[in-house]
C-alpha positions as CSV (number, residue, x, y, z in Angstrom):
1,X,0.0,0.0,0.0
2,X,2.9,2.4,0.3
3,X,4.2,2.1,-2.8
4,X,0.5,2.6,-3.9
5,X,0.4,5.8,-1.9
6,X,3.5,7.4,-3.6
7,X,1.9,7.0,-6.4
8,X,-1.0,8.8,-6.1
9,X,1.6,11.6,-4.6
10,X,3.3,11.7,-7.8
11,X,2.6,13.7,-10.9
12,X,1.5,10.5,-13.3
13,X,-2.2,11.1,-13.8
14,X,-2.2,7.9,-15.9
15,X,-0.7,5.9,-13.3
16,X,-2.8,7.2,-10.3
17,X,-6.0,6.2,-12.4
18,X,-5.0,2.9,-12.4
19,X,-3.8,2.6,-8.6
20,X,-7.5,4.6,-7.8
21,X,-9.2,2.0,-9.8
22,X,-7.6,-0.9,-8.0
23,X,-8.5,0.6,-4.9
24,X,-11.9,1.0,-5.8
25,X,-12.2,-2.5,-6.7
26,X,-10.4,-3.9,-3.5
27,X,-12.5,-1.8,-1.1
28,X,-15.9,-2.2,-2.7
29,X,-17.0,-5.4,-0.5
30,X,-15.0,-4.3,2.6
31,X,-16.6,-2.3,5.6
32,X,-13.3,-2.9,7.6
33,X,-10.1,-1.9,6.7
34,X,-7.5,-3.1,9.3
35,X,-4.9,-3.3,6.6
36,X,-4.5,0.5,6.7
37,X,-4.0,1.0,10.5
38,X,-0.1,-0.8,9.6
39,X,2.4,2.6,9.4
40,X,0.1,5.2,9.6
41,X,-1.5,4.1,6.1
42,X,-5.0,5.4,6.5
43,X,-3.6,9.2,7.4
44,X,-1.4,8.6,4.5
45,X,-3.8,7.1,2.1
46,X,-6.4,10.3,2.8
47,X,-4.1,13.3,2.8
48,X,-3.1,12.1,-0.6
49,X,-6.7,11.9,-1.6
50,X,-7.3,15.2,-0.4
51,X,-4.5,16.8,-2.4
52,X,-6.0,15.1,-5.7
53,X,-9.4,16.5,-4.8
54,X,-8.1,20.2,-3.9
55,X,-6.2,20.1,-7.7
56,X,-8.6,21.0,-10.2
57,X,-6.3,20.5,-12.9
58,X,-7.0,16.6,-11.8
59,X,-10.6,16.6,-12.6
60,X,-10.8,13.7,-14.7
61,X,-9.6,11.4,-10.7
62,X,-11.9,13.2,-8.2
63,X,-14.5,10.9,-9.1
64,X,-12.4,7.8,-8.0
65,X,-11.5,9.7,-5.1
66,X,-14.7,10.5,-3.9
67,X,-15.9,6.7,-4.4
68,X,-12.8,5.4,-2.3
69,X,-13.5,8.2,0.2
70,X,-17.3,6.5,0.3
71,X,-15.9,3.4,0.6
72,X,-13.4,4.3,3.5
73,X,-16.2,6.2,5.1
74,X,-18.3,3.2,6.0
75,X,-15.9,2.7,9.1
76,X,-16.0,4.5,11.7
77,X,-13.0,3.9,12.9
78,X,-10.5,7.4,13.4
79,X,-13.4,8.9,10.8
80,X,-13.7,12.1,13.2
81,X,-10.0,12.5,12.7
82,X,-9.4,11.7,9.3
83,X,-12.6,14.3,8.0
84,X,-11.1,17.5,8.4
85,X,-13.1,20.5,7.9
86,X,-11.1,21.5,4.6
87,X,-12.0,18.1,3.4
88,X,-15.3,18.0,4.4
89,X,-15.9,21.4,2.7
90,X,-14.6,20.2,-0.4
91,X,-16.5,17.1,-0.6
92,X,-20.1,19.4,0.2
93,X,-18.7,21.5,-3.0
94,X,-18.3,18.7,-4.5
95,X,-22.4,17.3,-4.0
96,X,-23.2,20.9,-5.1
97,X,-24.3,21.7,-1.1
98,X,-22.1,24.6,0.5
99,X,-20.3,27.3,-1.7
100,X,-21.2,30.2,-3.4
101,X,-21.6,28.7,-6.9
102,X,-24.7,29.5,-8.6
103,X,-24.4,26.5,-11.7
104,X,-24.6,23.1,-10.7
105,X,-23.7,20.5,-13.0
106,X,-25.9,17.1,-12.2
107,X,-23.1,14.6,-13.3
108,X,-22.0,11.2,-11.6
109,X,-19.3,13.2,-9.5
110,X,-21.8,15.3,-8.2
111,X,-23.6,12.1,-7.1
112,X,-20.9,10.5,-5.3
113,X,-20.1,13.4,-3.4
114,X,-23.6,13.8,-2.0
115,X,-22.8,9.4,-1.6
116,X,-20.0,10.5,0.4
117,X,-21.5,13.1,2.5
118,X,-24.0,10.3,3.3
119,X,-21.6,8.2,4.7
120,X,-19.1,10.4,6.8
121,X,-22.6,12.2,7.9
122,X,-23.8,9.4,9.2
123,X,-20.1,7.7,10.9
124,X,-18.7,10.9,12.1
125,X,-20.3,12.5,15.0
126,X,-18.2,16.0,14.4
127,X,-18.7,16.4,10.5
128,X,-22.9,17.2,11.4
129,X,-21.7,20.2,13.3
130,X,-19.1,21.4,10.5
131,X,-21.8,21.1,7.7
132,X,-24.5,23.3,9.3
133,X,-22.2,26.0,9.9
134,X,-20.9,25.2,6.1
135,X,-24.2,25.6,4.5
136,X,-25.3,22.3,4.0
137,X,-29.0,23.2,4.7
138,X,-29.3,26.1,2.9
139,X,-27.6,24.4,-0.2
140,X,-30.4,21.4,0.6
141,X,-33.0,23.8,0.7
142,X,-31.8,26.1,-2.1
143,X,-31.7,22.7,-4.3
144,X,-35.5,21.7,-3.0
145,X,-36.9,25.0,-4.8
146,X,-35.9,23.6,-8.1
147,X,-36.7,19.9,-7.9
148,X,-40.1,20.5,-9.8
149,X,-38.2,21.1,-13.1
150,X,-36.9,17.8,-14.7
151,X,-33.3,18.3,-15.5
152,X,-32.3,17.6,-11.2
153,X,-31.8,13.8,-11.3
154,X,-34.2,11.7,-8.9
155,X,-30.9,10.0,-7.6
156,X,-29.8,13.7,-6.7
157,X,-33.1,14.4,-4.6
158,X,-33.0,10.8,-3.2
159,X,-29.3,11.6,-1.4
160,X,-30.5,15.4,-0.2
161,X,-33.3,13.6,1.9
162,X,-31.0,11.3,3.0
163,X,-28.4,13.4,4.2
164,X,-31.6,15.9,5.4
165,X,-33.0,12.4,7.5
166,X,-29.5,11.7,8.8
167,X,-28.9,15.8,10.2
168,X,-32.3,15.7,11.2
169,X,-32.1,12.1,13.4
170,X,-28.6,12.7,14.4
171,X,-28.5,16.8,15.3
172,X,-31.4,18.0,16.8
173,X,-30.7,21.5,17.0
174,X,-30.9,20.8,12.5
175,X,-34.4,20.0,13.5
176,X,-35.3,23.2,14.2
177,X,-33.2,25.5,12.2
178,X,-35.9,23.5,9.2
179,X,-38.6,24.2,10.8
180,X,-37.7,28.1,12.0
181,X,-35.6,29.1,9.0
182,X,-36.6,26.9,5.9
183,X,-40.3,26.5,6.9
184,X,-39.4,22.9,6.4
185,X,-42.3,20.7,6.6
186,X,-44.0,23.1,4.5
187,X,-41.6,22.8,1.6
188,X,-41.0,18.9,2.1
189,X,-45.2,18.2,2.0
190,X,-44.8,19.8,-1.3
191,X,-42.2,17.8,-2.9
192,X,-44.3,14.3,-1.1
193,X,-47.2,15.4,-3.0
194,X,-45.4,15.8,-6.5
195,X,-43.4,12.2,-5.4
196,X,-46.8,10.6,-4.7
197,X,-48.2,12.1,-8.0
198,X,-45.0,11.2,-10.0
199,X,-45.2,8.0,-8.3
200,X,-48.8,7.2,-9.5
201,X,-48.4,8.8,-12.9
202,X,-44.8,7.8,-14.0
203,X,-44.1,4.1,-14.1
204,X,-40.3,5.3,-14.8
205,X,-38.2,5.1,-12.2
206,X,-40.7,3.4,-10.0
207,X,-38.4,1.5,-6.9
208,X,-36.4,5.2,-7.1
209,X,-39.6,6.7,-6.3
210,X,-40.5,4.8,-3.4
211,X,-37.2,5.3,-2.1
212,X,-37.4,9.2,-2.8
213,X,-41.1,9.0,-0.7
214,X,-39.7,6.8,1.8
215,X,-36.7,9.2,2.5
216,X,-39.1,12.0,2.9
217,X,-41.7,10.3,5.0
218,X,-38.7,9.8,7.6
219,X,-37.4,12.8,7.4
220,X,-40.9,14.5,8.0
221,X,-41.0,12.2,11.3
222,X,-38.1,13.4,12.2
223,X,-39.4,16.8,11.7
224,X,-42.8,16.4,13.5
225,X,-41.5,14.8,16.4
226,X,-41.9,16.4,19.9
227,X,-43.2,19.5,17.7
228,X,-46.7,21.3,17.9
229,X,-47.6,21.5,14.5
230,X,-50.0,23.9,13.4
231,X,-54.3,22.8,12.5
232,X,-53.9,23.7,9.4
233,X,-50.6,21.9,8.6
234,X,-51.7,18.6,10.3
235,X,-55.2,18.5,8.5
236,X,-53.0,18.9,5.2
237,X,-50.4,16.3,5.8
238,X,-53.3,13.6,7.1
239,X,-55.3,14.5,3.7
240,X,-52.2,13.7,1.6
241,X,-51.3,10.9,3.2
242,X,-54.6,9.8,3.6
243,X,-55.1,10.4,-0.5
244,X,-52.2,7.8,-1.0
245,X,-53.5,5.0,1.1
246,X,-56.6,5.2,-0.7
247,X,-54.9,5.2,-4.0
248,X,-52.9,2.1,-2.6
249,X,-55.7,0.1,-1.4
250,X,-57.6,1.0,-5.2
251,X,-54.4,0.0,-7.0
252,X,-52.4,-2.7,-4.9
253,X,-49.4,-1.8,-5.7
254,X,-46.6,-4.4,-4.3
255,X,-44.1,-1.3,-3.4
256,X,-46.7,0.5,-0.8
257,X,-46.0,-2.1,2.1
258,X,-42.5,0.3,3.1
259,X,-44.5,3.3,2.6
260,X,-47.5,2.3,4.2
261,X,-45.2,1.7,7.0
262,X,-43.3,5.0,6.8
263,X,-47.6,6.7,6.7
264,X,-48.4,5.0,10.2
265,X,-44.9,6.1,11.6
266,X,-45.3,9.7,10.4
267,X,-49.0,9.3,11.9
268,X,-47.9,9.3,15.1
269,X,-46.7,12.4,15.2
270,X,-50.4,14.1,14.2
271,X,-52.8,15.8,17.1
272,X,-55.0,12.9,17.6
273,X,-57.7,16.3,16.8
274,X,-56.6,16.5,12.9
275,X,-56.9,12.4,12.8
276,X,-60.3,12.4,11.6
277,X,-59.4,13.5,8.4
278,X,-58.4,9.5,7.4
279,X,-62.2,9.3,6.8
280,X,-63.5,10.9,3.6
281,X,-67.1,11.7,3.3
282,X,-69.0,9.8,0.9
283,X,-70.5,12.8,-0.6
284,X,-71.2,11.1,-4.2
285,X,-71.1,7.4,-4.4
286,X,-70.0,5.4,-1.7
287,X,-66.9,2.5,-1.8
288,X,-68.5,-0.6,-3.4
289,X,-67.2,-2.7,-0.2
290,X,-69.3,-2.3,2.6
291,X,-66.5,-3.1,5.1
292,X,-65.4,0.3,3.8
293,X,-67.9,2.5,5.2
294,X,-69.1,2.9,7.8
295,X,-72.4,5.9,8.9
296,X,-71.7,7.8,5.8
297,X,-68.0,7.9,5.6
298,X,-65.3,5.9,3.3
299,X,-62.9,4.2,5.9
300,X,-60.6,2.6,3.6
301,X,-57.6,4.5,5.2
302,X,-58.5,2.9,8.7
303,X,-59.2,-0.8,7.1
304,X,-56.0,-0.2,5.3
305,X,-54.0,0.3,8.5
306,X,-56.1,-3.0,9.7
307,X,-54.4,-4.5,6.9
308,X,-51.1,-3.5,7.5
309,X,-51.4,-4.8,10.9
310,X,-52.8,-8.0,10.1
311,X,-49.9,-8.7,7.8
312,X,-47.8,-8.0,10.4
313,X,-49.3,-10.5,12.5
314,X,-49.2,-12.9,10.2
315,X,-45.9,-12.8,8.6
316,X,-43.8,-14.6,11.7
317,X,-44.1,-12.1,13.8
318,X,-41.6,-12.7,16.5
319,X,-42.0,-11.7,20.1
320,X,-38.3,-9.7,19.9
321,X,-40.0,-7.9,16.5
322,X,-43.2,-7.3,18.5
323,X,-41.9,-3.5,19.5
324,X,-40.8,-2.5,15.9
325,X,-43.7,-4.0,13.9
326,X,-46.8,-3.6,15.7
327,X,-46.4,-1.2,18.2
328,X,-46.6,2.0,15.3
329,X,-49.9,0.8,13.8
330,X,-51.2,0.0,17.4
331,X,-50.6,3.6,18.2
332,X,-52.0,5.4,15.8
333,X,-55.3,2.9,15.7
334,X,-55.2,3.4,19.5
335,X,-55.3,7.8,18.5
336,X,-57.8,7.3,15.9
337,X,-60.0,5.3,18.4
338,X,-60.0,7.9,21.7
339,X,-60.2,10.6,19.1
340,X,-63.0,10.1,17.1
341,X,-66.7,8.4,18.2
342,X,-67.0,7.5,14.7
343,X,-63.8,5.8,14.2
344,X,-64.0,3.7,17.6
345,X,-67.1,2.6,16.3
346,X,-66.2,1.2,13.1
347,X,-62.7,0.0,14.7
348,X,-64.9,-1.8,17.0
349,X,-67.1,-3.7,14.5
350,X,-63.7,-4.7,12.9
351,X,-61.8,-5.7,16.0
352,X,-64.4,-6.7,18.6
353,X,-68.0,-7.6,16.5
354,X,-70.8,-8.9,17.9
355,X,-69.6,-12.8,19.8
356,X,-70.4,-16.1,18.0
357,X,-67.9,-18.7,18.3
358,X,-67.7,-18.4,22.3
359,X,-66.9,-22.4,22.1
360,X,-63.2,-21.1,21.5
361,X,-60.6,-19.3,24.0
362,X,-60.6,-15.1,22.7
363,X,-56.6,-15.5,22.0
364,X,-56.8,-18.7,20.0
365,X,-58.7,-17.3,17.5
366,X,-57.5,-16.0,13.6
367,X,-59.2,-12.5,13.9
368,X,-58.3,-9.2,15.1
369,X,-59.5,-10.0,18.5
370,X,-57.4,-13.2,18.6
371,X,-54.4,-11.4,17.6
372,X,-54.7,-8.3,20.0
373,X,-55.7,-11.1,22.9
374,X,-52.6,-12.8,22.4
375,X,-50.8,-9.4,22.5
376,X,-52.4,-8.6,26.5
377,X,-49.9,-11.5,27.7
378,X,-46.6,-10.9,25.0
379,X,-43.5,-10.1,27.3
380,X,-42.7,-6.8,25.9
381,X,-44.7,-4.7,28.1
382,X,-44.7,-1.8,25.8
383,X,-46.5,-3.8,23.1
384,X,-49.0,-5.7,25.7
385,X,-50.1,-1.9,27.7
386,X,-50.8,-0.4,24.5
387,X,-53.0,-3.6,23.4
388,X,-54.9,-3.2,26.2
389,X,-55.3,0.6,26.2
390,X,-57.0,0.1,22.7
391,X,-59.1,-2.8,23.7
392,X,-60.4,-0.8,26.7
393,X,-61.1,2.1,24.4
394,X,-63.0,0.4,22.2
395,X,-65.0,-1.3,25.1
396,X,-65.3,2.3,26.5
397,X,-63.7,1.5,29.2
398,X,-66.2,-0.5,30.5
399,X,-64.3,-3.5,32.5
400,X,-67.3,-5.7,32.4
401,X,-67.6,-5.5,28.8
402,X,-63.4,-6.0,28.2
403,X,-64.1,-9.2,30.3
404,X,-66.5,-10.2,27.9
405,X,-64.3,-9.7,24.8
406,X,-61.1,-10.7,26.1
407,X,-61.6,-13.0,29.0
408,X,-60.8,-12.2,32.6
409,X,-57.5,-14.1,32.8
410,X,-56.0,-11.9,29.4
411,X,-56.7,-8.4,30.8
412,X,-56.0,-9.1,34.4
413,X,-52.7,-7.1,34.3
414,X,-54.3,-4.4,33.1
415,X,-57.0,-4.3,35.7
416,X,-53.8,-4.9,38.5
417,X,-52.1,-1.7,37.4
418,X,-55.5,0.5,36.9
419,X,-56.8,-0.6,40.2
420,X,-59.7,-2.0,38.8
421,X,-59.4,-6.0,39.8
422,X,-62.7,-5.5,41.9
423,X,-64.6,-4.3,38.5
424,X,-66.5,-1.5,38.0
425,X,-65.5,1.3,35.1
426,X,-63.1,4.4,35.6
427,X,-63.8,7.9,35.6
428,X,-63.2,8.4,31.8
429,X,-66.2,5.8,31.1
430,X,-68.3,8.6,31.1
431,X,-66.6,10.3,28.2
432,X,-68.2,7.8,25.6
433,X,-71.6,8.2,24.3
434,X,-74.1,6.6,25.9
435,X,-76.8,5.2,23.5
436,X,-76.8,1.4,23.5
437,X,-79.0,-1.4,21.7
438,X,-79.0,-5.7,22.7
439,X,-76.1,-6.3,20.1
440,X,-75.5,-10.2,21.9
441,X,-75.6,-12.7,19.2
442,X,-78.3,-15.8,19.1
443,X,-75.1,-17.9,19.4
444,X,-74.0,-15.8,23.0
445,X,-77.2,-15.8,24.5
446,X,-77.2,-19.0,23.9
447,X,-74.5,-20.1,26.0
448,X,-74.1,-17.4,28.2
449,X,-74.6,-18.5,31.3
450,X,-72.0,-21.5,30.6
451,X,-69.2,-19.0,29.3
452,X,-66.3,-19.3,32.0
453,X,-65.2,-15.6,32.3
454,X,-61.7,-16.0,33.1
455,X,-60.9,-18.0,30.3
456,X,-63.8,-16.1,27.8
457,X,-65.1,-18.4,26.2
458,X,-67.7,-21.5,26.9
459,X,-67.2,-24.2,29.4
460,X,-69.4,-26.9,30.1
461,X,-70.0,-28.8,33.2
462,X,-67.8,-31.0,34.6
463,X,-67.8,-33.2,38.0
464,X,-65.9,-31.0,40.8
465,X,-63.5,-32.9,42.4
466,X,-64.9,-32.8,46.0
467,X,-68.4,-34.1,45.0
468,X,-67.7,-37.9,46.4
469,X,-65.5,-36.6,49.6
470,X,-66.5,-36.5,53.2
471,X,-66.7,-33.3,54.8
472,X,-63.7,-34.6,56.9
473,X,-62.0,-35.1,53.6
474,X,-62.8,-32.1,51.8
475,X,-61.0,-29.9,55.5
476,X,-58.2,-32.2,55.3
477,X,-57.4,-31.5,51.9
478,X,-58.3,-27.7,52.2
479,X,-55.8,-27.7,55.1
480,X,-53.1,-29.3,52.9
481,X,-53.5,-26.4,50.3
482,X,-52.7,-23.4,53.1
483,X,-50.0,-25.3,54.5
484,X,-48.3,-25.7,51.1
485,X,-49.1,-21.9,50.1
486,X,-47.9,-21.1,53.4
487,X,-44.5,-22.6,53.1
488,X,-44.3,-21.1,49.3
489,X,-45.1,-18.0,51.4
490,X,-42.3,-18.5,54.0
491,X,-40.0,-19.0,51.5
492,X,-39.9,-16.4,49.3
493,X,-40.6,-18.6,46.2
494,X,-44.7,-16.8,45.7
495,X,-46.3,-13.6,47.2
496,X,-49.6,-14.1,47.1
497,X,-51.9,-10.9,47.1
498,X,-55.6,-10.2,47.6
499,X,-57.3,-7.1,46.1
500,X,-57.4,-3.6,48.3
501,X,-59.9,-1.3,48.1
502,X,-57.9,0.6,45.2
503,X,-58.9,-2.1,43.1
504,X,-55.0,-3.3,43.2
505,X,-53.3,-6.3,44.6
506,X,-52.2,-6.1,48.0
507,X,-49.4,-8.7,49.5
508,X,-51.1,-10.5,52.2
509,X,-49.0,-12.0,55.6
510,X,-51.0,-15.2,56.1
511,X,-52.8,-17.3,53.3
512,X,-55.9,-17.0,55.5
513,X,-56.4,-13.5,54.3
514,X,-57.7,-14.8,51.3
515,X,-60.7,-16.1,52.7
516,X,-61.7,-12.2,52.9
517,X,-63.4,-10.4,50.7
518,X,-63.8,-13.1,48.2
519,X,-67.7,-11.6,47.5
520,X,-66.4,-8.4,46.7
521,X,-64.2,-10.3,43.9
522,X,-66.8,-11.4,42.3
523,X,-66.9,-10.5,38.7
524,X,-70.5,-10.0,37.6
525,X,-70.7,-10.1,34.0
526,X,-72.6,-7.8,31.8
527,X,-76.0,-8.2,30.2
528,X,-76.2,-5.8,27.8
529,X,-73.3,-4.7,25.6
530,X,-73.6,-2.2,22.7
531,X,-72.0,0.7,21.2
């Protein structure tokens, strides 16, 4: 490599093409490069692409240089060292970001420099700092005024969001220097609206345009986040992104998954106030699909999100996944539901509809409700709490009417850490509307007084196990049980608990305590339920 090195310090242009070239094609599947920590070799090997780069007179080799420095750059390794600021300026030049030139020549070099900012952007903590004080922003934003005429390149607009999603996740103070100075989200909603219109239109360029809308959705997290956004700004961004997921569920298109993904995420980040723009009124003719609508409204944005989630689910969703996949669509359903009355409604038909098969445990089935059932016991808490908070929700937070849905035994860690083991409803109950209508099926009613509520579902008859004993029998084995619970006890290994007046478990001293108040743990279950 030193001999390499010398070269490209030499004055042979010819020869330093070659020795780039080579290097190019001996780094290109490497993200490690221990071979340059021997001698001081990586200093060496970047001061002598610096000096090419700083030469214009060497044009026709920055472009090798600036793929090796890309290459180099995916290690972090010394990278806050090695980027000097005269480097680092040169390279920003070099994308066309930074400077005072006014002509910008959209060319393959121009390209990999914006490639390399990427990289050293995203490895080297220090080089964020250096390009917001080196214009990086106001070349970005400079650039964004011009992307509706044809001549920028998509790749060119694909790397300015990229480097904008990387300043934005990685420098906070970038976040709101956008929003103050650049009016941001303003100017990014209008470039998503001509990428979702190019993207529906064009079918050139098609994965570069889901790429280019993908970029920009995360960016526009990034930008949202933590950040009271005006009325009239949220209702515009739900509307647009609303307008896609109807055009995806109309079109199926196979690339909407990622976006559909990036929607929900960016979701988030709405006042749960503006959310009640995903439903579009069906002022002329209504969606064909009568899942769709629901009291006068097209809900395909909702039912798409359903969708999303449902794939999720169904996909191998592992429990370490859980967090990731299904908490972002969960969160936003779980908004749209406390919002909206008409949205909690429809969710509700969808997720919780009227019983039928009760022969079957709540978590076992393949339905919404079986999927969000199984999600009140998963082991990441973050996942399971906000199940339960949009179950409750849509049972308007009734607990009777959860046990019903879910069984007693699913929601029961919920009920623990509301206080609300002994039943009843909280104080928020009386924030839902209260017109209700018989909405139990033939098939409940049925079978309703045979439906074990801990377990939420039908369970027929069996002989107990103390029908043929003595009385003496039945005290001796009753004894048995306290002494073995009171050893367990004793020893640390359980702690059993009784419910307080709180409505929360309470550790008890002796297992005798549990004799008390088993009446007023009684859980009564709930003729009528009704929306």
């Amino acid at each position: 490599m030193e001999s390499q090195i010398e070269v490209l310090n030499s004055d042979d242009n010819a020869a330093k093409k070659e020795i780039l070239k080579d290097l190019i094609e001996k780094f290109s599947d490497q993200f490690n490069f221990p071979a340059l920590d021997e001698d001081n070799t990586r200093v060496s090997l970047w001061k002598a692409l610096y000096h090419i780069l700083k030469d214009k007179e060497q044009g026709d080799l920055h472009q090798f240089c600036l793929i090796i420095i890309r290459l180099l750059s995916r290690e972090k390794k010394c990278l806050n060292e090695l980027v000097s600021t005269n480097i680092l300026v040169l390279i920003l030049a070099m994308g066309g970001l930074g400077g005072d030139n006014n002509t910008v020549v959209y060319n393959d070099k121009l390209i990999e420099g914006l490639k390399a900012c990427c990289n050293i952007l995203f490895n080297a903590n220090i080089s964020r700092e250096v390009c917001l004080k080196h214009g990086v922003l106001e070349g970005i934003f400079k650039r964004v005024k011009h992307y509706p005429e044809n001549e920028i390149p998509i790749d060119v607009k694909i790397l300015d969001m990229k480097i904008l999603f990387i300043l934005t996740a990685l420098q906070s103070d970038s976040r709101v220097k956008i929003n103050k100075k650049f009016n941001g989200i303003v100017e990014l909603m209008g470039v998503l609206g001509k990428a979702f219109e190019d993207f529906r239109n064009n079918e050139e360029f098609k994965l570069k345009q889901v790429e280019l809308i993908g970029e920009l959705l995360k960016t526009l997290f990034n930008l949202t986040v933590k950040t009271e956004i005006e009325s009239d700004l949220s209702r515009d961004l739900v509307i647009l992104l609303r307008d896609h997921l109807l055009w995806e569920f109309e079109n199926k298109d196979d690339n909407n998954n990622e976006l559909n993904n990036h929607i929900i995420n960016l979701l988030i980040n709405v006042p749960e106030t503006e959310l009640g723009h995903l439903m579009l009124e069906c002022v002329t003719e209504p969606p064909t699909n009568e899942t769709l609508q629901y009291m006068g409204y097209d809900m395909t944005a909702i039912y798409t999100m359903l969708e999303c989630l449902k794939a999720k689910f169904t996909k191998n969703c592992t429990v370490s996944k859980q967090l990731e996949l299904l908490s972002p669509v969960i969160t936003v359903l779980r908004n749209c539901a406390r919002s909206c009355r008409r949205m909690r409604k429809y969710l509700k038909t969808q997720v919780l509809p009227p019983l039928k098969d009760v022969r079957s445990r709540p978590e076992e089935e393949e339905s919404y409700r079986g999927y969000f059932c199984r999600l009140l016991t998963s082991p990441i808490t973050e996942v399971r709490d906000l199940s339960a908070d949009f179950l409750f929700i849509l049972c308007k937070e009734n607990v009777n009417r959860m046990i019903k849905y879910t069984g007693y035994g699913n929601a029961a860690g919920m009920f623990a850490s509301r206080g609300l083991m002994l039943g009843g409803n909280t104080e928020n109950s009386n924030n839902y509307s209260s017109d209700s209508s018989d909405s139990d099926t033939d098939e409940y009613n049925q079978l309703k007084s045979q439906i074990n509520p801990v377990m939420g579902c039908y369970q027929p008859d069996t002989p107990k196990a103390t029908d043929n004993m003595t009385d003496e029998q039945k005290e001796y084995e009753a004894m048995k049980l306290v002494n073995l619970m009171d050893n367990l006890t004793k020893t640390g290994i359980v702690q059993p608990c009784t419910v307080g007046p709180d409505g929360k478990p309470k550790p008890i001293e002796h297992v005798l305590q549990l004799q008390q108040g088993l009446k007023a743990q009684q859980i009564k279950s709930e003729d009528n339920d009704s929306d």
